[in-house]
PDB file with SEQRES, HELIX, SHEET and CRYST1 records, atoms N, CA, C and O in Angstrom:
SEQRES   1 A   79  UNK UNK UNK UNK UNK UNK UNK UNK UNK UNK UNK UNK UNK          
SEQRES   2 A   79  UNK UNK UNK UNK UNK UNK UNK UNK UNK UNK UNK UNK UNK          
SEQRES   3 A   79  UNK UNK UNK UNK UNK UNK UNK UNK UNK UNK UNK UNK UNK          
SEQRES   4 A   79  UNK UNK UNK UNK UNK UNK UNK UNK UNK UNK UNK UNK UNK          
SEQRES   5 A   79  UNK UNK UNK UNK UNK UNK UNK UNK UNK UNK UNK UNK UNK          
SEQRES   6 A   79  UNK UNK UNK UNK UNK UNK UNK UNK UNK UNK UNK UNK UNK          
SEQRES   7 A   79  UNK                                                          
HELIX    1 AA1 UNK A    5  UNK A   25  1                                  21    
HELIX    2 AA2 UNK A   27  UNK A   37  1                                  11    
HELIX    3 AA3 UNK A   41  UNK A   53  1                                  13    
HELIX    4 AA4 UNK A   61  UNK A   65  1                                   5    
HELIX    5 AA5 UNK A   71  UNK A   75  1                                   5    
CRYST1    1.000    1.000    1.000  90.00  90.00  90.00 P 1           1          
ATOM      1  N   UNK A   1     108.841 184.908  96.856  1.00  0.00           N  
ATOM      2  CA  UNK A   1     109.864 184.233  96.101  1.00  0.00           C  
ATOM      3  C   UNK A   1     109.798 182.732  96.407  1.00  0.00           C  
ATOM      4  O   UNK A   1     109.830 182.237  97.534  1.00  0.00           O  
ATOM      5  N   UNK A   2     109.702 182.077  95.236  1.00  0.00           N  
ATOM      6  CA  UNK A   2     109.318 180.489  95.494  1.00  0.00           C  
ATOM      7  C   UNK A   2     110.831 180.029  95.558  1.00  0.00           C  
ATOM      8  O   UNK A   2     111.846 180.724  95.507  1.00  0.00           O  
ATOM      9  N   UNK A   3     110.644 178.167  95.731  1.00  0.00           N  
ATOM     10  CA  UNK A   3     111.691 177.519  95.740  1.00  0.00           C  
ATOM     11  C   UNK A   3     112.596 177.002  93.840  1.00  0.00           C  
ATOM     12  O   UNK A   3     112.101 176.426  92.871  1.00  0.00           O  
ATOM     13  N   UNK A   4     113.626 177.409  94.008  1.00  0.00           N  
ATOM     14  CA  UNK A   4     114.154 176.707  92.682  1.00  0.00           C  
ATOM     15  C   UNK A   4     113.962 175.220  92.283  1.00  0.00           C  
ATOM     16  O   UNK A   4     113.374 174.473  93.065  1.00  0.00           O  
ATOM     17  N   UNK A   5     114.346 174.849  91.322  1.00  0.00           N  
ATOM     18  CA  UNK A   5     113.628 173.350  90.596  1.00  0.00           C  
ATOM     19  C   UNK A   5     114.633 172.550  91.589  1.00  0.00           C  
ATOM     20  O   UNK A   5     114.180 171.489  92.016  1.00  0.00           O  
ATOM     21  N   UNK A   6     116.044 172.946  92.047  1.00  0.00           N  
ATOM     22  CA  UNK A   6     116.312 172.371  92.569  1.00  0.00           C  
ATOM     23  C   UNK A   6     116.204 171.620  93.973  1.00  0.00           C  
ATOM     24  O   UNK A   6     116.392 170.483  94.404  1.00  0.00           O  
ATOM     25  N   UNK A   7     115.752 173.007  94.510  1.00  0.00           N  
ATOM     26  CA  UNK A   7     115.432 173.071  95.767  1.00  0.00           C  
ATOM     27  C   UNK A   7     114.096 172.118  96.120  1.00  0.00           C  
ATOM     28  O   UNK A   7     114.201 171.299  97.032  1.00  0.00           O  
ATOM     29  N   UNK A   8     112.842 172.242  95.382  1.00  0.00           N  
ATOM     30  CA  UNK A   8     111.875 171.938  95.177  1.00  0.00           C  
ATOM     31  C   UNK A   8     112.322 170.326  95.191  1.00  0.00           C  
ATOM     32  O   UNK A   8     111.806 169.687  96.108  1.00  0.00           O  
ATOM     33  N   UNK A   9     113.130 169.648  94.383  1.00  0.00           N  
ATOM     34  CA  UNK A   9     113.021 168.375  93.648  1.00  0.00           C  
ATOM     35  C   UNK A   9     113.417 167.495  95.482  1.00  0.00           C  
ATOM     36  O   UNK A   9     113.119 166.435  96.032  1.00  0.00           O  
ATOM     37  N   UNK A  10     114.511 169.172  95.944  1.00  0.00           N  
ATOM     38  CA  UNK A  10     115.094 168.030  97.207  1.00  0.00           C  
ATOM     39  C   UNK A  10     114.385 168.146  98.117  1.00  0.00           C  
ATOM     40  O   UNK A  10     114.751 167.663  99.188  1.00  0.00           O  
ATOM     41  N   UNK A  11     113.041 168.865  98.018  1.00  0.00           N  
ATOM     42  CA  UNK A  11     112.257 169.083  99.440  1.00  0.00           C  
ATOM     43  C   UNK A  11     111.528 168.046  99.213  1.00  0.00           C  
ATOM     44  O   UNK A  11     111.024 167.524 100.208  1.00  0.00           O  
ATOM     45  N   UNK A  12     111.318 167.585  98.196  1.00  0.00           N  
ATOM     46  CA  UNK A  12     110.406 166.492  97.570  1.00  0.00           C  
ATOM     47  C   UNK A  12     111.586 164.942  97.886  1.00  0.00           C  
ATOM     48  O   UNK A  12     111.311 163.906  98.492  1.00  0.00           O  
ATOM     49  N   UNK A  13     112.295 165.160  97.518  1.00  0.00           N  
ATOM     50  CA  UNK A  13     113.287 163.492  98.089  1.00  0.00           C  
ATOM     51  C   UNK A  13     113.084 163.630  99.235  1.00  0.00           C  
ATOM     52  O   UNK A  13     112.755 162.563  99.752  1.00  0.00           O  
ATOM     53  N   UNK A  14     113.150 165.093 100.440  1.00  0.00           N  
ATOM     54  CA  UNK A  14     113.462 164.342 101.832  1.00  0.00           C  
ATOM     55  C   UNK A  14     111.921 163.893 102.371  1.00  0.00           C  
ATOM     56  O   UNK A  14     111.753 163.176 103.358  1.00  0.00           O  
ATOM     57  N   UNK A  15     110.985 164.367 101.660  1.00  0.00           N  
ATOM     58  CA  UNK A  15     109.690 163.743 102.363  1.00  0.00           C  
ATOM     59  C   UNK A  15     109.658 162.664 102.103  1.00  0.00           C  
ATOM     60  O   UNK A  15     109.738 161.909 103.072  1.00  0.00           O  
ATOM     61  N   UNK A  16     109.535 162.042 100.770  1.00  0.00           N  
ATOM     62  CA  UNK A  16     109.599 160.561 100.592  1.00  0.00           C  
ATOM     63  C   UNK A  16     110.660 160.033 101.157  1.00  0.00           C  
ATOM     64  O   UNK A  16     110.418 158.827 101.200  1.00  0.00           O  
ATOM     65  N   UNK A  17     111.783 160.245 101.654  1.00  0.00           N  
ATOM     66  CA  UNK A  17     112.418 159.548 102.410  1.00  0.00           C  
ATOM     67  C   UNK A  17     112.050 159.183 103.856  1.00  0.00           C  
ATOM     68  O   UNK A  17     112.229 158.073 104.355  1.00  0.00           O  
ATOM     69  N   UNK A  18     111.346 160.581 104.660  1.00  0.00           N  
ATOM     70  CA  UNK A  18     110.742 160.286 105.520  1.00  0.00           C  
ATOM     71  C   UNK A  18     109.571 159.241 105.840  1.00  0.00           C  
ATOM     72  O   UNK A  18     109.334 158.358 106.665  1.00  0.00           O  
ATOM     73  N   UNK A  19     108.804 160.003 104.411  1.00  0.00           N  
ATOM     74  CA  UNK A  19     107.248 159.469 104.809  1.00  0.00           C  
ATOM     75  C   UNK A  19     107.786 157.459 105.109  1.00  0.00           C  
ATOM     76  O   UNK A  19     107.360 156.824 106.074  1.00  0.00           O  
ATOM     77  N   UNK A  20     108.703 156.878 104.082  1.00  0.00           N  
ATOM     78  CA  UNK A  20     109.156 155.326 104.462  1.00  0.00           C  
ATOM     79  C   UNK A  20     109.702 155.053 105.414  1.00  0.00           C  
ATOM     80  O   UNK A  20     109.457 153.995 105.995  1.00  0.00           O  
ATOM     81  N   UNK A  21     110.510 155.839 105.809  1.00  0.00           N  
ATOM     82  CA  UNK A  21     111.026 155.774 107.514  1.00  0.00           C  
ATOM     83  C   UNK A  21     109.954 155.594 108.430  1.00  0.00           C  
ATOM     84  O   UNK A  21     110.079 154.729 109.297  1.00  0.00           O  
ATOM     85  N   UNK A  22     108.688 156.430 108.358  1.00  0.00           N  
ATOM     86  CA  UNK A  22     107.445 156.624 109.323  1.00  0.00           C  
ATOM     87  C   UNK A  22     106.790 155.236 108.799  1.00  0.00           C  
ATOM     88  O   UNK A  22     106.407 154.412 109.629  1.00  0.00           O  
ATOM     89  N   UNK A  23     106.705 155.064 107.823  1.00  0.00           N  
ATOM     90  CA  UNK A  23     105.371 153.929 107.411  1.00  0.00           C  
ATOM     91  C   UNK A  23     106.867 152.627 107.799  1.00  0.00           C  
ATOM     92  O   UNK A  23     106.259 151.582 108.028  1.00  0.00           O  
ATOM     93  N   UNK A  24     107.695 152.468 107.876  1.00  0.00           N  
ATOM     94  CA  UNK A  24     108.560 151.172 108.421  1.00  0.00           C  
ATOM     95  C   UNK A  24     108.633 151.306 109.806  1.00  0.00           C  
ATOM     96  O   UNK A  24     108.505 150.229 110.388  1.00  0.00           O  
ATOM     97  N   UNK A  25     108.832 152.477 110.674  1.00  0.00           N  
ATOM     98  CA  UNK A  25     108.415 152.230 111.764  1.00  0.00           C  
ATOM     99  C   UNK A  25     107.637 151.957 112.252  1.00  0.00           C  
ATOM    100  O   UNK A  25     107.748 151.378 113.333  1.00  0.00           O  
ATOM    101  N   UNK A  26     106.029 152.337 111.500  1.00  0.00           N  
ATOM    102  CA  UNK A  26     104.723 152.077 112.614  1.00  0.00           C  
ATOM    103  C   UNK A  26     104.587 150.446 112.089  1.00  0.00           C  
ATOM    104  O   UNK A  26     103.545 149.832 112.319  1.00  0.00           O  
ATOM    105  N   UNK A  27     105.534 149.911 111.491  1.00  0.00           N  
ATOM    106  CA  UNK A  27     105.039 148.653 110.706  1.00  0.00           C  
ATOM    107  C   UNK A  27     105.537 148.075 111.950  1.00  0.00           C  
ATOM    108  O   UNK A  27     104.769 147.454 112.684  1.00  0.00           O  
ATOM    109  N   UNK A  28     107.118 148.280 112.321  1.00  0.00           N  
ATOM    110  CA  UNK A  28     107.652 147.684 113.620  1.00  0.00           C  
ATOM    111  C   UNK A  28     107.183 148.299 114.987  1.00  0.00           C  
ATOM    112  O   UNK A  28     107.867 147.741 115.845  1.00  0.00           O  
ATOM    113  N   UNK A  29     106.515 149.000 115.452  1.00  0.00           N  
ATOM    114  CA  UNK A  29     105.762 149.127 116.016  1.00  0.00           C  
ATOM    115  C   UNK A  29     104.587 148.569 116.479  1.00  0.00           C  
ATOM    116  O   UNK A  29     104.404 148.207 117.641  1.00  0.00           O  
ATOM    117  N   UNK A  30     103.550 148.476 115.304  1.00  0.00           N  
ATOM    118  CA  UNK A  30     102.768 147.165 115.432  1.00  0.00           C  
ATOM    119  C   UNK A  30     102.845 145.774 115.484  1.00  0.00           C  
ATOM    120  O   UNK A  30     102.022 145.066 116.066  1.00  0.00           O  
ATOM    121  N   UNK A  31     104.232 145.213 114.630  1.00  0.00           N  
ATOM    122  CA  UNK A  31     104.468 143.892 115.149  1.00  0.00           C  
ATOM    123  C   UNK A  31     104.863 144.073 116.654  1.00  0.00           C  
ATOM    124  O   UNK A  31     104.678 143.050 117.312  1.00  0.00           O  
ATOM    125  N   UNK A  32     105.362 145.133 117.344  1.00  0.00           N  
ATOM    126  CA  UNK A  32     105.669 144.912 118.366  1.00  0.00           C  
ATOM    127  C   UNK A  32     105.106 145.194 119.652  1.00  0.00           C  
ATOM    128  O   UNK A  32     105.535 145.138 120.805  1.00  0.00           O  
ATOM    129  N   UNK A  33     103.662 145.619 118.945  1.00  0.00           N  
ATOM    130  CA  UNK A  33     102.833 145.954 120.160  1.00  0.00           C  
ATOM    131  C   UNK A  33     102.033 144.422 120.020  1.00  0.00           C  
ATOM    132  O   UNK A  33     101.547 143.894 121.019  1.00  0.00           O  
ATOM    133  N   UNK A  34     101.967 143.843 118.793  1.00  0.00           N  
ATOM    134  CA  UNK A  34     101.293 143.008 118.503  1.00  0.00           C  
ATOM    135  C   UNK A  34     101.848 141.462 119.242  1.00  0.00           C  
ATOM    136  O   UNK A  34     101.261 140.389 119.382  1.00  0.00           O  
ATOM    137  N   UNK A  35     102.750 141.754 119.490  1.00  0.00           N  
ATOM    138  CA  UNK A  35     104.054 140.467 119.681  1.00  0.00           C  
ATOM    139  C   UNK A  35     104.156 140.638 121.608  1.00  0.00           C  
ATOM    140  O   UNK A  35     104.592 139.763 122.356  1.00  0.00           O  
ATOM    141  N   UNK A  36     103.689 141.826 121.982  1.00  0.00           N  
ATOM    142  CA  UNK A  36     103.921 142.062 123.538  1.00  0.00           C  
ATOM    143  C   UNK A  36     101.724 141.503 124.065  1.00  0.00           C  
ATOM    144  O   UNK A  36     101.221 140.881 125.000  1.00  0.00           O  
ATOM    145  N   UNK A  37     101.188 142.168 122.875  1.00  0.00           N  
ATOM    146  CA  UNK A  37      99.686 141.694 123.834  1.00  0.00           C  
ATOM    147  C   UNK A  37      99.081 140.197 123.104  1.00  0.00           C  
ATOM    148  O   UNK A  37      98.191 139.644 123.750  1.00  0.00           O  
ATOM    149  N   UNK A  38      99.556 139.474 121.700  1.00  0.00           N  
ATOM    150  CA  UNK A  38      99.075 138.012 121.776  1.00  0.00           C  
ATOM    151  C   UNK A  38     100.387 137.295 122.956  1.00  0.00           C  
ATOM    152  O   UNK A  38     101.608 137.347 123.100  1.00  0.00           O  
ATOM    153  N   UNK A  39      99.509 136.819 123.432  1.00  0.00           N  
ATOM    154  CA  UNK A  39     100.021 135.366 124.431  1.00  0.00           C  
ATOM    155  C   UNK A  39     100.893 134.260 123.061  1.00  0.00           C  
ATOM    156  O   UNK A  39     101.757 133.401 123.232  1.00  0.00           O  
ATOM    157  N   UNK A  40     100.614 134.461 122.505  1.00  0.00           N  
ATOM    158  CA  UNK A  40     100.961 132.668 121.799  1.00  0.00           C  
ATOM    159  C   UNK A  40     101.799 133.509 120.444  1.00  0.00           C  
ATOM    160  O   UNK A  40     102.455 132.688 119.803  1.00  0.00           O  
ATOM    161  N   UNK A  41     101.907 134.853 119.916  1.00  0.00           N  
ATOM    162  CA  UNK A  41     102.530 135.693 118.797  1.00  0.00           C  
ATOM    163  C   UNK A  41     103.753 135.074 118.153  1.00  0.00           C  
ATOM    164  O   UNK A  41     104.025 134.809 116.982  1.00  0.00           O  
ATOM    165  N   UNK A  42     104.480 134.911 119.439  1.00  0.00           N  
ATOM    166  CA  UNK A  42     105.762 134.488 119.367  1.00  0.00           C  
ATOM    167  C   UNK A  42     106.147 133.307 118.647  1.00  0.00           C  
ATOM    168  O   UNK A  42     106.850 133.074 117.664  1.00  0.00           O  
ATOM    169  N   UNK A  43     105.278 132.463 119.668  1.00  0.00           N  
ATOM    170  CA  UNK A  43     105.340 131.107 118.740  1.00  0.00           C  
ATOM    171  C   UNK A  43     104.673 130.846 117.012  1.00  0.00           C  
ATOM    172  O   UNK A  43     104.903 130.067 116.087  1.00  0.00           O  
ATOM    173  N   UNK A  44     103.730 132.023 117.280  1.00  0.00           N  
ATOM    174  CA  UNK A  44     102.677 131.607 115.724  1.00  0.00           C  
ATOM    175  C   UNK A  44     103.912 132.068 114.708  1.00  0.00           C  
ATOM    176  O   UNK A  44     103.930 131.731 113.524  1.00  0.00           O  
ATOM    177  N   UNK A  45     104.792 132.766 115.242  1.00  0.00           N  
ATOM    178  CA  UNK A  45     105.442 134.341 114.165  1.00  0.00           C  
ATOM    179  C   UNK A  45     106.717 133.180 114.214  1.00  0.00           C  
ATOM    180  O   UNK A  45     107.403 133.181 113.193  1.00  0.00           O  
ATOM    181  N   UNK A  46     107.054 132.342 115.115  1.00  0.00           N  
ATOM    182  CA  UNK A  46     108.575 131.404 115.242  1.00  0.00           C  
ATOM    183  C   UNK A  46     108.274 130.099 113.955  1.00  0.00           C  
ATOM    184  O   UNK A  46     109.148 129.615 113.236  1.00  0.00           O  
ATOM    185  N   UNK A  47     106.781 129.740 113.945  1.00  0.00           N  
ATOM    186  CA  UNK A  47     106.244 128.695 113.054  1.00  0.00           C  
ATOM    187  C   UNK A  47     106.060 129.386 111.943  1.00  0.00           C  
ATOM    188  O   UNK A  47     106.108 128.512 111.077  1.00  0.00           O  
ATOM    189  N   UNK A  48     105.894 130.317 111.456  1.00  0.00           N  
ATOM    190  CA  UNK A  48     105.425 130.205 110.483  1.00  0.00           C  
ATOM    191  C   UNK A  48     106.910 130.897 109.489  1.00  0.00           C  
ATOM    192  O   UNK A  48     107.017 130.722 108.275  1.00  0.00           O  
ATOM    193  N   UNK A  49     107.571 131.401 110.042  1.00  0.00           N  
ATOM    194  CA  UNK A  49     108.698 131.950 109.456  1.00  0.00           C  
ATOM    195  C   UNK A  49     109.580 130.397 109.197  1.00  0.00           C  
ATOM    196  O   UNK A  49     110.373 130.166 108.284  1.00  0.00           O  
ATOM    197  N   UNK A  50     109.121 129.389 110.397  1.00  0.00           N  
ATOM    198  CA  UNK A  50     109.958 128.479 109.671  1.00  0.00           C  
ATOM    199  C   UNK A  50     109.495 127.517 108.370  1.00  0.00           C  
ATOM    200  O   UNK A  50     110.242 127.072 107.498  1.00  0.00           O  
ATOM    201  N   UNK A  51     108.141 127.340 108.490  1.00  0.00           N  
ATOM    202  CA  UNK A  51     107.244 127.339 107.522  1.00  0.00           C  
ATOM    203  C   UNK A  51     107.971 127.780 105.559  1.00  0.00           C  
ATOM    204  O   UNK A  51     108.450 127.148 104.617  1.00  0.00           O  
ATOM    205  N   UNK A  52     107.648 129.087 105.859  1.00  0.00           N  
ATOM    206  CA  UNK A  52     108.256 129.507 104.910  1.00  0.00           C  
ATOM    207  C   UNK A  52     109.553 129.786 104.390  1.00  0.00           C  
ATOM    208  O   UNK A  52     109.812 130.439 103.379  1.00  0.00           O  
ATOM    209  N   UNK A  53     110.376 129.207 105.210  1.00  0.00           N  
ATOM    210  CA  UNK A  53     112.408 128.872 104.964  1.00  0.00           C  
ATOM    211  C   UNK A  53     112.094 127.625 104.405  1.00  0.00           C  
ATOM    212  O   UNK A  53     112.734 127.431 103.372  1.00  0.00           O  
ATOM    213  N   UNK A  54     111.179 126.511 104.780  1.00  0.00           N  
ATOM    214  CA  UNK A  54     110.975 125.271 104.158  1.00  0.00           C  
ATOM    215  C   UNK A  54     111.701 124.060 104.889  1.00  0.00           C  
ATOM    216  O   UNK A  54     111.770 122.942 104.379  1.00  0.00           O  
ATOM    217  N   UNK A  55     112.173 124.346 105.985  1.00  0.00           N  
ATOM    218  CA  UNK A  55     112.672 123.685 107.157  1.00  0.00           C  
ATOM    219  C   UNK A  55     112.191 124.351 108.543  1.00  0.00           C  
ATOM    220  O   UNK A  55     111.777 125.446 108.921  1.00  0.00           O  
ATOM    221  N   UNK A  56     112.516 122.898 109.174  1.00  0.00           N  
ATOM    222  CA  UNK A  56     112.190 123.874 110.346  1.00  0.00           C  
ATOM    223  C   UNK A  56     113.526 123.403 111.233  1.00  0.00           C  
ATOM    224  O   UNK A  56     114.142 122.338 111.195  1.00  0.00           O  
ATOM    225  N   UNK A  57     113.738 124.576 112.031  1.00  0.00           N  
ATOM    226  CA  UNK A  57     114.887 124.646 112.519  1.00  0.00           C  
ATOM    227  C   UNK A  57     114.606 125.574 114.388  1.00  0.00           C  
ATOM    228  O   UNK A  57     113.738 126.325 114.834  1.00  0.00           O  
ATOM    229  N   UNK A  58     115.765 125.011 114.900  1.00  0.00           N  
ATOM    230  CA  UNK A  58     115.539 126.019 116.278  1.00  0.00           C  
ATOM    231  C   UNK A  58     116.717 126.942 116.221  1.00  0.00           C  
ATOM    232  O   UNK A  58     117.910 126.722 116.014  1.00  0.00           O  
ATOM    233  N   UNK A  59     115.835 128.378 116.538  1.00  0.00           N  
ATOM    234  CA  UNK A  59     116.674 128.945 116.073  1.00  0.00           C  
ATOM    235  C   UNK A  59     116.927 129.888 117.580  1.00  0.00           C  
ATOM    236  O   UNK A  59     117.524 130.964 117.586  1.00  0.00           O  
ATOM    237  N   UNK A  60     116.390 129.285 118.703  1.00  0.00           N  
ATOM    238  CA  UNK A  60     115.975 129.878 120.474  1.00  0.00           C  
ATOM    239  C   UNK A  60     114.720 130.671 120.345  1.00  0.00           C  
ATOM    240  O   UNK A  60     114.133 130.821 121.416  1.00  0.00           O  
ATOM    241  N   UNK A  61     114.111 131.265 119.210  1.00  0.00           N  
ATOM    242  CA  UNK A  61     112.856 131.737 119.867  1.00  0.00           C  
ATOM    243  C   UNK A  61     112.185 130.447 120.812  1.00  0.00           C  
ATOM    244  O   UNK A  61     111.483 130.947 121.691  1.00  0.00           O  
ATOM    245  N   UNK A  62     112.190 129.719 120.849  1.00  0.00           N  
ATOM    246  CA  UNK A  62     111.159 128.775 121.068  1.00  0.00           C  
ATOM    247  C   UNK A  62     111.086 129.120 122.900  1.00  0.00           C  
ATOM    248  O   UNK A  62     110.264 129.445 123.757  1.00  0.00           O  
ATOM    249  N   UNK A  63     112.619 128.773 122.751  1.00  0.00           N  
ATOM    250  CA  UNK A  63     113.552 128.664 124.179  1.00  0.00           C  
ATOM    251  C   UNK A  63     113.033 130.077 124.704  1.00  0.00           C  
ATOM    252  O   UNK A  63     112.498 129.940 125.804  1.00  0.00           O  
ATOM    253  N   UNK A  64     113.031 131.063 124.363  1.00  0.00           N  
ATOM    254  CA  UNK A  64     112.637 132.178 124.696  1.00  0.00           C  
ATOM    255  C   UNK A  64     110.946 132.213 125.180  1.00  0.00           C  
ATOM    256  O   UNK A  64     110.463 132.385 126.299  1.00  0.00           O  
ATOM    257  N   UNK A  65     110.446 132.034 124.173  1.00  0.00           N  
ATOM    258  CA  UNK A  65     108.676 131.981 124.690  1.00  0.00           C  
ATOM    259  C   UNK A  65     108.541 130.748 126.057  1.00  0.00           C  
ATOM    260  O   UNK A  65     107.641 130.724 126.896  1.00  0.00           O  
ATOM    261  N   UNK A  66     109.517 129.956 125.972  1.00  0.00           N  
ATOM    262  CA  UNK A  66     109.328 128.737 127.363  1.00  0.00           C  
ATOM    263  C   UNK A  66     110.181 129.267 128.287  1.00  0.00           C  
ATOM    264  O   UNK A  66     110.536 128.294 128.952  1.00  0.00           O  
ATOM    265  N   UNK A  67     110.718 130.242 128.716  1.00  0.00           N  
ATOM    266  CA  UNK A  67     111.701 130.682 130.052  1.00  0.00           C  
ATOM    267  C   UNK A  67     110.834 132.016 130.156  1.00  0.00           C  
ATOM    268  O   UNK A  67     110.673 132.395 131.317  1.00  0.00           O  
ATOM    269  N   UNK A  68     110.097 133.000 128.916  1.00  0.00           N  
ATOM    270  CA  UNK A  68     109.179 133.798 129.544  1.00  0.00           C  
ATOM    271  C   UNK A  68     108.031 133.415 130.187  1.00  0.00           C  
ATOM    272  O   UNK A  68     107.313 134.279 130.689  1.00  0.00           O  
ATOM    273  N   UNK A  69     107.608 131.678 130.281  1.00  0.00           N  
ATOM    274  CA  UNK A  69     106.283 131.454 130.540  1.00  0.00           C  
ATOM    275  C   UNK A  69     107.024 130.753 131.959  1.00  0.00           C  
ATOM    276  O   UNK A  69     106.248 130.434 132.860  1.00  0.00           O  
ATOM    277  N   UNK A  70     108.059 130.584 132.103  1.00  0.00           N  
ATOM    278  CA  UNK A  70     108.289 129.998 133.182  1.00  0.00           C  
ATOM    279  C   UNK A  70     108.347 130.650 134.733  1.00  0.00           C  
ATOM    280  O   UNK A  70     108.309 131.880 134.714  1.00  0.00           O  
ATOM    281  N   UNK A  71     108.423 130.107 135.937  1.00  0.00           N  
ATOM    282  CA  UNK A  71     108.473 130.812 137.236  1.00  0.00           C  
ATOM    283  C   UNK A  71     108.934 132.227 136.941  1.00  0.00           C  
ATOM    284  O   UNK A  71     108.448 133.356 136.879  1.00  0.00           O  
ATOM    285  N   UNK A  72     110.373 131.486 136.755  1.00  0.00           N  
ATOM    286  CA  UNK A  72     111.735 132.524 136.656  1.00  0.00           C  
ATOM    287  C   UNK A  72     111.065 133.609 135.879  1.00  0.00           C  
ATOM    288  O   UNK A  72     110.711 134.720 136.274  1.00  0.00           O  
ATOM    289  N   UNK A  73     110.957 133.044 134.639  1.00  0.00           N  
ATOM    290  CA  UNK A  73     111.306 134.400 133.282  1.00  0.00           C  
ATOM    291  C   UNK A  73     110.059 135.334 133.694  1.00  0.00           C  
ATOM    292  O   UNK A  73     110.183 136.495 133.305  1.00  0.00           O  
ATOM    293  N   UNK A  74     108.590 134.973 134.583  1.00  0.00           N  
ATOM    294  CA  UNK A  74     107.954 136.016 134.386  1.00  0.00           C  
ATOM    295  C   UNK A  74     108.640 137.069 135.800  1.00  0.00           C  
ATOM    296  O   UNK A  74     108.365 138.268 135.755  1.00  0.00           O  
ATOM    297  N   UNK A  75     109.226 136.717 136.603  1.00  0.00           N  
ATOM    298  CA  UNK A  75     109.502 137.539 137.609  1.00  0.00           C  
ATOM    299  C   UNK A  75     110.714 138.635 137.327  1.00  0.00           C  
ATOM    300  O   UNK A  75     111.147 139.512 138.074  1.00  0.00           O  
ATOM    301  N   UNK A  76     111.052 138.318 136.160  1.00  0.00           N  
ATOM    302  CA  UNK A  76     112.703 139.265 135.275  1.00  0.00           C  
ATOM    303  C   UNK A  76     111.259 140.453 134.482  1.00  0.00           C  
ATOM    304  O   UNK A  76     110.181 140.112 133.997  1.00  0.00           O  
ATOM    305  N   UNK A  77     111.842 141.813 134.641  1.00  0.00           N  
ATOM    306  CA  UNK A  77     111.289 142.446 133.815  1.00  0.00           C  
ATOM    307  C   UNK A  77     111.222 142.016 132.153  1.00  0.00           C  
ATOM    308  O   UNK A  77     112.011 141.182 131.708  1.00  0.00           O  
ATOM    309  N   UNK A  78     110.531 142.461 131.572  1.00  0.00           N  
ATOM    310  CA  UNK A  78     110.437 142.302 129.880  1.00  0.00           C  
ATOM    311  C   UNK A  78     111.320 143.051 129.617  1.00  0.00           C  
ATOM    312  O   UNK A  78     111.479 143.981 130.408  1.00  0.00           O  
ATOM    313  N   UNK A  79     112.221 142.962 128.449  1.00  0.00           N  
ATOM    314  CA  UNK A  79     113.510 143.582 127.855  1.00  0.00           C  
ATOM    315  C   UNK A  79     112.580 144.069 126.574  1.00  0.00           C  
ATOM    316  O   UNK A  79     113.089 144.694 125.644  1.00  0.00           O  
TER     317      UNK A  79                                                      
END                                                                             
């Protein structure tokens, strides 16, 4: 005994709902494996987003990539 048209249509919405959940996570995933092993990510990903707002502005990433490179910030675990 198969599934009804209905049943069928919703087994079919919850995969595509999933399958975008999975393909948006591994997306943030990779920026964020990508963002933990380049050295300089931070800053390229802080420039160029301001780049494309069409100003540039501080918005503390900056402040952030200069207190992780500092004494202090490398001896604090990574959050």
């Amino acid at each position: 005994m198969g599934l009804s048209c209905g049943a069928r249509a919703l087994k079919f919405c919850l995969f595509i709902f999933n399958l975008v959940f999975l393909i948006c996570g591994l997306v943030c995933l990779g920026i964020g494996i990508w963002l933990v092993l380049d050295k300089y990510a931070v800053d390229n990903l802080a420039e160029a987003t301001s780049k494309v707002q069409g100003h540039e502005k501080n918005d503390g990433l900056r402040d952030l990539v200069s207190f992780r490179t500092s004494p202090v910030g490398k001896k604090l675990p990574f959050c």
